[in-house]
N, C-alpha and C positions, 0 to 999 in steps of 0.2 A: 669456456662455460663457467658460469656461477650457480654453485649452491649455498644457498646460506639458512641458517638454521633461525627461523624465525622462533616458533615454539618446538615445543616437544613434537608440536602435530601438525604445524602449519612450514612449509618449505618453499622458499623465492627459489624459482630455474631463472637462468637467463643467460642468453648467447648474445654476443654481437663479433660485429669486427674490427672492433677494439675495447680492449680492456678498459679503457679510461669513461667508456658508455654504460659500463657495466655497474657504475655506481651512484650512476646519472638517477636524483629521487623522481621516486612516481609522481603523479601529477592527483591520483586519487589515495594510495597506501601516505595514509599519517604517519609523519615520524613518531618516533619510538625510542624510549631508552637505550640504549645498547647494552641488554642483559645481554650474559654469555648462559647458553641454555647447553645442558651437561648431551656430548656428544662424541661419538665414536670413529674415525676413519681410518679405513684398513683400506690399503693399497697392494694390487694382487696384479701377475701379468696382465689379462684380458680385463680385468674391472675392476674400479674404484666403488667402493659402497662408504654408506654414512649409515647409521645407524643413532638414533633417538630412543626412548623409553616408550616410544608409541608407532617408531617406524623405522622401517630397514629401506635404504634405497640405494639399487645397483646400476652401476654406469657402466654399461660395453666402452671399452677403450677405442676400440676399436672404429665401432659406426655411432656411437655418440646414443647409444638406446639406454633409456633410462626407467626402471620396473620400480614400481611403488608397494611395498607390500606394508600389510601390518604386522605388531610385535609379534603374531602366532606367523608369518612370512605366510600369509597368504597375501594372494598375488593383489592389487587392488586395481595398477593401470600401468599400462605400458606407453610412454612417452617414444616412438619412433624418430624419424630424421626432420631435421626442420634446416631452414634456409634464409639468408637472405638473398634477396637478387636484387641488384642493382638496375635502376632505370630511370629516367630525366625527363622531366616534360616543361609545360614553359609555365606553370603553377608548380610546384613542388621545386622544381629544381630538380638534383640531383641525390637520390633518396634511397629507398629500399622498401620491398613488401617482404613483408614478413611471415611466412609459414611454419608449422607446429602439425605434424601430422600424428596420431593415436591410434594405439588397438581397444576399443573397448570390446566388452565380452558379449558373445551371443544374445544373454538373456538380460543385460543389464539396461538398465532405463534410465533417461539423463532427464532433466528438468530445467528451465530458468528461461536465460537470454532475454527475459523482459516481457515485455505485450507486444504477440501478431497473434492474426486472426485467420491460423490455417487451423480451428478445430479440433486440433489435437492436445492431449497433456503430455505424453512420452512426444521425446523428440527424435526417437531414433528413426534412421531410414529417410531423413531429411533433408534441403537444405536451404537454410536460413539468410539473407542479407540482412547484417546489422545496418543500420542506417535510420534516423529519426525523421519521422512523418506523423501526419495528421493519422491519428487508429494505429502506428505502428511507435512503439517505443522500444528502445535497444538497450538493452544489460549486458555485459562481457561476464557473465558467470553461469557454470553449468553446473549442474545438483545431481548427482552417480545413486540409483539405491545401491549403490554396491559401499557407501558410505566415506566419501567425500567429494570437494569441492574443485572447481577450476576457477579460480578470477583471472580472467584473459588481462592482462596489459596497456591493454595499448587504445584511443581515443579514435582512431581512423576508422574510412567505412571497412567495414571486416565480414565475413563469410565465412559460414557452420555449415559445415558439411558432413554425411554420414550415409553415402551413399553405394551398395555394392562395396568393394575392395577401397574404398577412398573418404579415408575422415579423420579433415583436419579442421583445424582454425586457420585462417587466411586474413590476413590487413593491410590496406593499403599502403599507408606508407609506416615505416617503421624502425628507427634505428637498431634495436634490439628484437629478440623473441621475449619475452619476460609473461611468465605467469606464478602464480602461486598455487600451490598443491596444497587443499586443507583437508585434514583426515578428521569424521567424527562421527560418533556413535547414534545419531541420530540426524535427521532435518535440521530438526532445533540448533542442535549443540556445530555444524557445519554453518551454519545461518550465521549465529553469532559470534562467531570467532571473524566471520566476515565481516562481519560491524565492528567486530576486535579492532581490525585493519584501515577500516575504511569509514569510520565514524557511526557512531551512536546515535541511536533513534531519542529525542528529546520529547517530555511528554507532551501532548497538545491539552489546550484548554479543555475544559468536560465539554465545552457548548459543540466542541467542532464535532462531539460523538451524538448528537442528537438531530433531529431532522431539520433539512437544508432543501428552501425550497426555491424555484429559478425557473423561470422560462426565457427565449427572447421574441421581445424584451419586456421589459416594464419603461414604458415613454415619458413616466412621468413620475413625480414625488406623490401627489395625490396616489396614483395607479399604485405605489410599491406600497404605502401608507394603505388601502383599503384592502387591498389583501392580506396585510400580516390582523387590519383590524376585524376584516370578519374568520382570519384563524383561531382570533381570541374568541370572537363573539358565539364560534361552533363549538369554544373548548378540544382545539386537536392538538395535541404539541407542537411547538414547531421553537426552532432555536435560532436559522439565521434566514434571512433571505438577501438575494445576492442580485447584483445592478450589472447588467450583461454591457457589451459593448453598445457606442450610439450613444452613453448619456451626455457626451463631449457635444450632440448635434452634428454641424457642418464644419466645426472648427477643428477635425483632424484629429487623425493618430497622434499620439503621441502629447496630446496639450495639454492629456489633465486637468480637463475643467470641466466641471458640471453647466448643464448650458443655463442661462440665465432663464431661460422663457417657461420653460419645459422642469428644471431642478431650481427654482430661484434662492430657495435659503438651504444648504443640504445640510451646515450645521444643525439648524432648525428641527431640520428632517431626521437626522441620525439620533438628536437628542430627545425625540418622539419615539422611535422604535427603544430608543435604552432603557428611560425613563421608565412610559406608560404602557409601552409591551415587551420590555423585557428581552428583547431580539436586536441580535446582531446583525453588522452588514457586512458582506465583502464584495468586491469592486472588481469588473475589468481590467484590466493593462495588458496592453501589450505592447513587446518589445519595439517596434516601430515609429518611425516620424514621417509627417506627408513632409514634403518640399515646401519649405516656404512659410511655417510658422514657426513661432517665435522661438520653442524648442529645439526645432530641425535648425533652426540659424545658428542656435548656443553650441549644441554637440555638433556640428559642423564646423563651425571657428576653430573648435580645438580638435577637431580629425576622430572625432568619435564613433563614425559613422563606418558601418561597412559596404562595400560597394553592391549591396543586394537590394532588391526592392519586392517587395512582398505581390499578395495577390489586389491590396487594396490600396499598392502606387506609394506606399510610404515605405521608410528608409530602415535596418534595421544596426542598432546601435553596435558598439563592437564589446561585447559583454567579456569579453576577455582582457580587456585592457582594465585595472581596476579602478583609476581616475576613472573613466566612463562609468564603473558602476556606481562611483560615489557621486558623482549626479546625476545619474539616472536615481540612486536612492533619494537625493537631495529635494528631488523635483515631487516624488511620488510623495515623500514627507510632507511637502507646504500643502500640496493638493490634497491628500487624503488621510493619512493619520491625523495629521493635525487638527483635523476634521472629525474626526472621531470614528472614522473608518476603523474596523477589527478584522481584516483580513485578506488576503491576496488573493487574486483570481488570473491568474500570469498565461493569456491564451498565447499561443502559436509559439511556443518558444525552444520549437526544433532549429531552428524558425523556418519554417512553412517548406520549401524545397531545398533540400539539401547538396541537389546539383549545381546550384550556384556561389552555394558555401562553399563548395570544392576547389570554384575558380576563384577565390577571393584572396587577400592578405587581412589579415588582423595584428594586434598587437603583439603576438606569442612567435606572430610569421605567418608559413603557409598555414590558409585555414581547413585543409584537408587533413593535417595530421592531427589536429583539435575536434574533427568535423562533429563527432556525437555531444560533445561536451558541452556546448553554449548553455542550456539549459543551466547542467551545474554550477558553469561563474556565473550566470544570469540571479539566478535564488543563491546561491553563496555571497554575493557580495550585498545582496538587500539583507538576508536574516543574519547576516554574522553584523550588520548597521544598524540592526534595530534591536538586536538584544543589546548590543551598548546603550543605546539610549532610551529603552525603555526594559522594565520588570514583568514588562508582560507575556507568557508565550504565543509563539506565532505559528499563526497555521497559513499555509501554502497550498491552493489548487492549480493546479499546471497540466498541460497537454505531454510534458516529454519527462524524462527522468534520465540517469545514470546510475553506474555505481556510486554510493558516495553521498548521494543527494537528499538519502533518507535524514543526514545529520543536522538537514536545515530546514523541518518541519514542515516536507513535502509531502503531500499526494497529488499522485498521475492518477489521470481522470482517463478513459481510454478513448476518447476523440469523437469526431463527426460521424458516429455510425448510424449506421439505415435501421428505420422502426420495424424491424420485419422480426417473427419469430426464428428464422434464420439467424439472424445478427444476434439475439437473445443469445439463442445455443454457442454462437461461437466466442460469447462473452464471457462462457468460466471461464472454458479453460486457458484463456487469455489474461483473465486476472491472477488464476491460481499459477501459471508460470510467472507471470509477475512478481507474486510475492515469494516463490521458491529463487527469486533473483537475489533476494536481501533486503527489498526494500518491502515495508509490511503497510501501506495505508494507500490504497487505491480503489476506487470505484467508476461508476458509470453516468451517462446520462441517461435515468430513468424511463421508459418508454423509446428508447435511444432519441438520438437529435433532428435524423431528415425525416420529417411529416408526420402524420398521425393525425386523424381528426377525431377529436375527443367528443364526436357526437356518435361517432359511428360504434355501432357496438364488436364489432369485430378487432378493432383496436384499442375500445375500452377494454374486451381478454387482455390483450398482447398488454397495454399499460398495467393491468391489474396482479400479471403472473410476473413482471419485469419488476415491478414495486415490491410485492412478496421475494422476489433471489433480492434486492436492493438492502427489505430493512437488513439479510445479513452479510452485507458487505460491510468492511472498515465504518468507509463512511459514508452517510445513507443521504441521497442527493435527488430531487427529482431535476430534470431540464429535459428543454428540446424547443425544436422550431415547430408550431403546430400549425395544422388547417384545418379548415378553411381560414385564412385572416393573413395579414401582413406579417412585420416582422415583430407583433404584440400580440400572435395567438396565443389564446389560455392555455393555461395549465397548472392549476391549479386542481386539486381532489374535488372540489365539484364542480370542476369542466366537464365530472365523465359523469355523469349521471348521479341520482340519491341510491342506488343500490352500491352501484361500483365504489361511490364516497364511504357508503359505512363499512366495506371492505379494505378501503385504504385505510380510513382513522383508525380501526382494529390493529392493521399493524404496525401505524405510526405509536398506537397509546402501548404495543408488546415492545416496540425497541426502547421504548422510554421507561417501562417495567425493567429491562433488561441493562439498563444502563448501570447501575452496580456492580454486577457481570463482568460488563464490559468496561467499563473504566479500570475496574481489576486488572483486568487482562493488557488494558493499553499499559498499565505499570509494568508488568512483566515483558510486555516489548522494550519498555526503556532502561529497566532494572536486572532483566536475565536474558536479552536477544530476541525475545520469543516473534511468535507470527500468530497475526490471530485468527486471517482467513487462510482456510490450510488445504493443500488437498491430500486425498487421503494418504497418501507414503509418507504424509509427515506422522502419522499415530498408527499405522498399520502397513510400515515398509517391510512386512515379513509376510505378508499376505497379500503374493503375485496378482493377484484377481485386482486387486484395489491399483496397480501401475498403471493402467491404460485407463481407467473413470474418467471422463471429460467433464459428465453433468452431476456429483455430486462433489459437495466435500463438507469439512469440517468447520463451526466455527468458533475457535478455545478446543480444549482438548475432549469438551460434552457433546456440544451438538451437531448431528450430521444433517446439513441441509443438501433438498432434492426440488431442485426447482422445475416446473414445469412449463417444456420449450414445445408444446405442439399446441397448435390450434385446437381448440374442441376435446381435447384429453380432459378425463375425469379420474381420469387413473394413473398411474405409472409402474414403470418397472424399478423395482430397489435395491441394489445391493448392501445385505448388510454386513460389515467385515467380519471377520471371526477374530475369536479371543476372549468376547465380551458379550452378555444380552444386552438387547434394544428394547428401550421404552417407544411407543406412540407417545408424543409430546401431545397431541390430543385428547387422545382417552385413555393414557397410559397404558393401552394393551404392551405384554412384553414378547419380544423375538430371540428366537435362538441366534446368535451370530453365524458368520458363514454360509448365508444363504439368500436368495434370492426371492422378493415376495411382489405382491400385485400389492400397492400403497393407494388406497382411494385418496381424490385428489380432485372435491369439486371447486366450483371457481372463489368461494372464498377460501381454500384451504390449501398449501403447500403442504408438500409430507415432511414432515420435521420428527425426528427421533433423538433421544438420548440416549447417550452410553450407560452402561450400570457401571455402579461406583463412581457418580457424581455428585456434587453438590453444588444447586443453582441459586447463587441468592437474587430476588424480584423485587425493588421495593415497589411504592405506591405509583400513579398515573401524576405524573407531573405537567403543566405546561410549559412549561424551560426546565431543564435541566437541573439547572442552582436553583428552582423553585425554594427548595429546602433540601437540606441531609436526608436521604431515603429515610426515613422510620414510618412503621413497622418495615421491617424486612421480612421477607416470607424465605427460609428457607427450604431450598426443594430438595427432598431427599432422593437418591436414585440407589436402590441397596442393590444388591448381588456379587459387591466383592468391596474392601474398604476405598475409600474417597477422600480426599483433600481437596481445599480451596483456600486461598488467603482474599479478605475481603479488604479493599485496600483505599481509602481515603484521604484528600489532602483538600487544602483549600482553591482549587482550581482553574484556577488561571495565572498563578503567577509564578516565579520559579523558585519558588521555598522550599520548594520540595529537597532540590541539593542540596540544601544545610537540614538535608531529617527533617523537615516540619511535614511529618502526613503518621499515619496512622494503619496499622496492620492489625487483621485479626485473623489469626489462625482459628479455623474451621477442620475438623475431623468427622469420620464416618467410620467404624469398627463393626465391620459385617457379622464377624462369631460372636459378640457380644453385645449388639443393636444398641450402643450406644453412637451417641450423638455429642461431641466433646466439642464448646467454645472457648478457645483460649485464651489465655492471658493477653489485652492488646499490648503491643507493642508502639511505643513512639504515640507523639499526638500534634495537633498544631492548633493554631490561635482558637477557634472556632468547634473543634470537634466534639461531640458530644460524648457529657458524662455519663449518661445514661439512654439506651436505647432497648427495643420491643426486639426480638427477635419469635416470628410465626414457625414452628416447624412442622413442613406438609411432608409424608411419606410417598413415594408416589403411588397411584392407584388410577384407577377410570375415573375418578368423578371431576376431572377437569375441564372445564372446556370455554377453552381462553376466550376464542370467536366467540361467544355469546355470552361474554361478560362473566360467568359464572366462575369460584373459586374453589381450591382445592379443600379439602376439610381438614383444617387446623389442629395435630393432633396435640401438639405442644404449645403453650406460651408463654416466654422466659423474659424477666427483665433482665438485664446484660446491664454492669457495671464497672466491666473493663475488668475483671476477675473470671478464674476459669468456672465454666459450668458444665455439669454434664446430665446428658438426660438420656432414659433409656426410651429406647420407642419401640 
């Protein structure tokens, strides 16, 4: 057995059956200095303990049981018997599965393992098969309210179990048991020590936080060109729109070529949306090659190819091998940056059946002991080749994820789901394990992806309540395959009607108000760890009631959104946490927290609340993002206890940010003394502005966003990058 002292707070366990495995690097934990971190070990007959400045931890000598506690020795987790067992088949060879069995406590609640779609936010009482599929994505980490973490080890298909007297972890094949025990004071501060380990969230472009619009498909250059033109011509935001599979025609997975008839100049094309509207594109790929074009022939010659063949007869490449990544990047290069393409769209890249990944070989060896990971070397080998050679950041949309994958400017998308309010509902809590996994930028296909006819009004609801929980996920995306029509039904905001449309553009033009906010916030995921959709035990893990929430949660440490999952609800049920009052983000009525209210909820309006002791900055309605630097900004006051925000700025798309070039403004709120404190900015970059408006609105009822109207402006301050202070 190995214990090794990573931090103060973070502990590597790890068994095998031999020592010389035990030092064998991980495949996802980044090396690391080798600091020696100040550490105590006392040897006793019956047990060895280690002791940290943060943690005490006891090993029976005896049956190998290992107790976690904190510096006060309360108890945190009991690590039981674990095993290897030896067994041979005619893929793997001659191997080991590897078990890890646990006590957790009666009342404790675990979190994470990624995106499935059983319904639930607590995972206790459960049990899970990791394994990557179309709607299901796999994370090896589980989230304790009892205050830390577990990152499982190991890449095989694996099994979470928590069932009656029986819960362990389970992996298929595995040299070692290897996890890591991270102890921390909150969601937050457990999260990012995880990213500590396992790479860093890099920021993405502003563009990729504003609205993204996609259907399949768009058939044509005209077809994708008249949609972004009458987005402009309605005045609704919109920032990228995205070229689904099929733009290749008949010429195959894998070929990278826009089809001559159908896409004839896409340069042409690309430099129409940059130019004259401002909008970005990102592109299909998929990992695959049909048999027998020109690509299939190239990575075939040199053995790049794994022995699997998808749903669509084409071949999928060996992404593990890293020569194959570097032409598979090489290819996607000539074809599409080069082109002026701005983003990835990487479907299937579990890839598609993972039972036949099982029987395969790859470059690493058996591809059963890899099996979750392809995705990872799949987007690791294209973004770690494209920040070499270009200055720009990259944004990634993908079907699969791991641990790990957040450091290559990925979002999981959650897959082929069914348009039903059903599928709605079971899509928080599916997101919000997700991002309690480590990885923080994931979303949906709006309206979900199989069907929906955007004439019928019962699914114009179901699009219209799925758009409202969307503008606040990560990243706000519409898609899906619609009906009536082939594989180029609309869906577009006025597919559904002139009611339903000025419902969506309300709170397409609120995320775009919001984008200040939230740009903030994506800095502090790349800057401090953070998560920006949250569910509630990341802000109220001391308030039991908030563990089991499936349909609400948080987004930034303000707003608690409540999306609405039933047909024909005009109302809902709320929990508000306790600790803090509730603003109505509506009409600012205020709520005692701790309690449970009736939220009206008609169909333009999701129940949206603020915490007290916030502060929201909104700038102006933009149609892109970059339009301009927000000015005026409206600061939103929320009083009843003091508030902080940092308002955080850079030039947006390119990586300066590392060398300092952005911009900080510390924002304060002093409840006993009703001031309102602008601070000194900190840092600036080429671009940022000398002088700026700042509006400050206190809150109150006279708001009401849905019908355009504004809060009443009780301050207005020129800001000069010197501190200001105002009493309100």
């Amino acid at each position: 057995m190995l214990l090794e002292v990573i931090s103060p707070t973070v502990i590597k366990m790890a068994v095998s059956c031999s020592d010389s495995i035990l030092t064998v690097p991980s495949l996802i934990v980044r090396d690391r200095d080798k600091v020696r971190h100040a550490h105590s070990v006392k040897i006793e007959q019956e047990s060895v303990s280690l002791s940290t400045d943060s943690l005490f931890i006891s090993v029976n000598r005896s049956s190998g049981e290992i107790s976690y506690y904190d510096q006060k020795k309360r108890l945190l987790l009991t690590a039981k018997d674990n095993d290897l067992i030896p067994y041979e088949n005619e893929y793997t060879g001659k191997r080991h599965h590897v078990i890890q069995h646990f006590h957790w406590k009666q009342e404790e609640a675990l979190y994470g393992l990624g995106q499935h779609l059983h319904g639930e936010l607590n995972l206790r009482n459960m049990e899970i098969e990791l394994v990557q599929e179309n709607t299901k994505v796999s994370v090896p980490f589980l989230l304790s309210s009892e205050g830390y973490g577990i990152l499982w080890d190991n890449y095989s298909r694996t099994v979470y179990k928590d069932v009656a007297d029986s819960s362990y972890l389970w992996s298929d094949v595995g040299e070692k048991v290897q996890y890591y025990f991270i102890k921390g004071n909150s969601c937050d501060e457990i999260i990012s020590q995880n990213r500590q380990l396992t790479g860093e969230v890099p920021m993405y472009p502003r563009w990729a936080l504003g609205y993204m619009q996609s259907r399949n498909r768009y058939s044509s250059a005209e077809e994708l060109l008249g949609v972004v033109r009458k987005q402009r011509k309605l005045k609704v935001p919109l920032d990228v729109i995205i070229l689904d599979y099929y733009h290749w025609d008949d010429q195959g997975f894998g070929s990278f070529v826009f089809d001559e008839e159908t896409f004839p100049d896409p340069e042409e094309m690309i430099n129409t949306l940059h130019e004259e509207y401002h909008c970005k594109l990102l592109v299909s790929v998929w990992p695959s090659f049909t048999p027998g074009i020109k690509n299939w022939e190239l990575l075939n010659s040199k053995g790049y190819l794994l022995d699997i063949m998808t749903a669509f007869n084409s071949q999928v490449y060996d992404a593990f091998n890293p020569d194959a990544v570097g032409l598979y990047y090489q290819l996607l290069s000539k074809s599409y940056l080069y082109k002026g393409v701005d983003g990835w769209w990487f479907d299937a890249t579990e890839p598609e059946d993972w039972r036949d990944l099982i029987q395969s070989k790859c470059y690493l060896g058996a591809a059963a002991k890899y099996l979750n990971t392809y995705s990872y070397f799949s987007i690791k080998g294209v973004y770690e080749r494209q920040v070499r050679e270009s200055d720009k950041r990259v944004f990634v949309l993908t079907r699969s994820g791991f641990t790990g994958q957040q450091q290559f400017g990925t979002t999981v998308w959650s897959g082929d789901v069914d348009a039903t309010f059903e599928e709605l509902k079971r899509q928080i809590p599916a997101g919000l394990n997700f991002c309690m996994s480590g990885l923080p930028f994931w979303t949906t296909d709006i309206g979900g992806y199989k069907g929906g006819d955007p004439t019928d009004s019962t699914y114009q609801e179901l699009f219209t309540r799925w758009f409202q929980y969307g503008t606040f996920c990560p990243i706000f995306r519409s898609h899906g395959r619609r009906y009536p029509g082939d594989r180029s039904g609309e869906n577009e905001i006025w597919s559904y009607g002139e009611e339903t449309q000025k419902i969506l553009s309300k709170f397409i033009e609120l995320r775009y108000r919001l984008l200040p906010y939230i740009y903030s916030l994506s800095a502090q995921v790349t800057f401090n760890g953070f998560t920006l959709m949250r569910a509630l035990p990341f802000d109220f893990i001391h308030d039991s009631k908030t563990h089991n929430i499936t349909d609400q949660f948080m987004f930034g440490h303000e707003f608690l959104v409540c999306p609405i999952t039933e047909s024909g609800a005009i109302s809902r049920r709320v929990y508000l946490p306790k600790g803090c009052q509730w603003f109505d983000f509506w009409t600012g009525n205020a709520y005692a927290g701790g309690q449970e209210i009736e939220a009206d909820a008609p169909i333009e309006k999701m129940p949206l609340f603020v915490k007290s002791g916030s502060i929201i900055p909104m700038g102006p309605v933009m149609q892109y993002s970059t339009e301009q630097i927000p000015d005026p900004i409206k600061l939103h006051v929320y009083p009843g206890t003091n508030a902080s925000f940092t308002l955080y700025e850079d030039e947006n798309e390119h990586f300066n940010y590392k060398n300092g070039q952005f911009q900080k403004i510390p924002i304060l709120y002093n409840e006993a003394e009703k001031l309102l404190i602008i601070g000194e900015s900190e840092g600036s970059y080429p671009e940022c502005l000398k002088k700026r408006t700042f509006q400050i609105v206190l809150a109150g009822k006279l708001d009401k966003i849905v019908t355009n109207k504004t809060k009443t402006v009780t301050h207005t301050v020129l800001y000069e990058g010197k501190k200001i202070v105002v009493r309100l």
